[in-house]
Every structure is written in C-alpha cells, then in structure tokens.
N, C-alpha and C positions, 0 to 999 in steps of 0.2 A: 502830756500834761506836766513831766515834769522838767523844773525850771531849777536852777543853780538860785541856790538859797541866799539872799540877798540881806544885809545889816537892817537897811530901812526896812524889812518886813518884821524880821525881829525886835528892832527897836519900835515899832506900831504895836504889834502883837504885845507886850510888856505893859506899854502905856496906855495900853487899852482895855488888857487882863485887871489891871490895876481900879480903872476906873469901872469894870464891870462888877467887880464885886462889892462899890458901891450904888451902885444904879441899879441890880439886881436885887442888894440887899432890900434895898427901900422897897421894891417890889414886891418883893415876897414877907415882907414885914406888912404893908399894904392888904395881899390877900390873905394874910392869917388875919386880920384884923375885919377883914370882910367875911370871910367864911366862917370864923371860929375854928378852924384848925389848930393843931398845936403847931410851936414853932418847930422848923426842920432842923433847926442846929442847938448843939445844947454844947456848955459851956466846955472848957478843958478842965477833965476830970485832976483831981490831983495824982501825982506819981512821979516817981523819980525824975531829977534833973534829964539823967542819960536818957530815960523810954521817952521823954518831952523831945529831945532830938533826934534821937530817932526815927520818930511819928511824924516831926515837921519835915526833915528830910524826905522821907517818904513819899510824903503829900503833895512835895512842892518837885520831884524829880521822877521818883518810881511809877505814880497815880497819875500822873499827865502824858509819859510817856508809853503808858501799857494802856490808858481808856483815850486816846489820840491814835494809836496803833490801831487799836481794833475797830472805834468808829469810825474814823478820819481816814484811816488808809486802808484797812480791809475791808468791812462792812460798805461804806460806800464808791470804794471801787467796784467791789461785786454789784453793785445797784447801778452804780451808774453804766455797766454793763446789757445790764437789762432794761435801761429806762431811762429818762432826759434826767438832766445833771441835780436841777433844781431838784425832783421829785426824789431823788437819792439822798439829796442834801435834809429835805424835809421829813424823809423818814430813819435818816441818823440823828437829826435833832433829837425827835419822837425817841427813836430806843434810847439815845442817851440820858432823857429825861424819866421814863421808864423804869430804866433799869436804876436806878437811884432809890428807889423806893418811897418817897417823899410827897407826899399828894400834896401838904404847903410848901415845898418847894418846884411843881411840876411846872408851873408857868416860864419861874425864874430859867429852869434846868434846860428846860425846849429854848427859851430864845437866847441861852450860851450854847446851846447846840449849833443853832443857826451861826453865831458867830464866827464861832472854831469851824465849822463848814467853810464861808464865807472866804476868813483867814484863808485855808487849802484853798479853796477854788480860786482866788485872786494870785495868790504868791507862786500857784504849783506845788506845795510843795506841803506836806502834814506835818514838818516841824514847826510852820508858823501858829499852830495849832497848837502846839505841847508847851510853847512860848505863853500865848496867852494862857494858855491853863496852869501855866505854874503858876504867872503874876496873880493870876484868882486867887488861887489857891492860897499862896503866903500870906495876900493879903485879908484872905477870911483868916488864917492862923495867928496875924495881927492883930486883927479887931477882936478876936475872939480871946485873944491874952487881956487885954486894955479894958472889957468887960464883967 
C-alpha cells in the first residue's frame, strides 16, 4: 500500500483541508441549530502573544501528525488487517469522531474522518492525511481569530 508520496497529493490534501473546514463548519453549525446543542468550538481564550503560537503550532503540526499517526496509519492498518479496507476506513472515521468528545461536532468529525481515510487510501500514503488535517486545522485557528 505504500506509494512514494507525490506534490499533487499534497497540494489536494491542503486545498481540500482548507475548504473542509468551511463546508464542515456550516455543517456542524447546521446541526447545533437543529438539535440545540451547544456549539463545539469556543472562541480563543485570551493569553499571552508566545502561549497563542505555541497552541497554533501545535494544532497545525503536532495534533495532525500524532491523531493521522494513530488513526490513519496504526488504528486502521491493524483493521484493515482484520477486515475489507472500507469497513477499517469506516470505523477510524467513527473512533476519530468519538474520541473528540463533541456530540455537536460528531457528524462534522466522522465525515473528516472519512476523508483523511480517503486521502490514505487513494495516495498510499498517511501523510496526505496530516496534510489535510493541518490545512483544517489553521484554517479553524483563522476563523476562530477573525471571530
């Protein structure tokens, strides 16, 4: 399964992370407003200049590389071991949205699961996965300044 990691997937993965955390937003803004949940994300608290880059680094490098690690490349290799690809795909979705803890954000969470799967399963390869979960990622730390 694994393939030499190629620009076009990364430059996809980027411009796709990008536009998922608008297209997810609406989503999950959507069913807070259908269910009455509270919203999953809450603004950027104040604190120092340095802990604000820190936190954004973090999110956009650390937190895509170590939750792409474990769903993307351990979690569902171990599955796809045991069971067709898709049904490994479908139950890393699942725990990644899970393990989030977010019941207004569960929808959104499961189908960027499915994508970063997706990503892995078309490119070969679990960084095109970490890729798009940075672009997410910065891009919620964007809107979420601008807010």
């Amino acid at each position: 399964m694994k393939r030499k990691l190629r620009w076009q997937w990364i430059l996809a993965a980027v411009l796709l992370g990008a536009m998922a955390q608008g297209l997810l937003g609406l989503m999950t803004r959507g069913w807070v407003l259908l269910t009455g949940l509270p919203e999953p994300i809450q603004p950027l608290s104040p604190e120092t200049k340095a802990g604000t880059v820190l936190r954004s680094l973090l999110l956009v490098t650390a937190v895509p590389l170590a939750e792409e690690w474990l769903f993307r490349e351990l979690l569902c290799r171990w599955l796809e071991q045991r069971t067709a690809p898709r049904i490994a795909g479908l139950c890393t979705a699942a725990a990644f949205a899970l393990c989030h803890g977010s019941l207004s954000g569960m929808p959104a969470l499961f189908l960027f699961g499915l994508c970063a799967w997706l990503f892995r399963e078309k490119s070969g390869s679990w960084l095109t996965a970490v890729f798009f979960h940075a672009a997410y990622n910065a891009c919620a730390l964007l809107l979420m300044r601008w807010m």
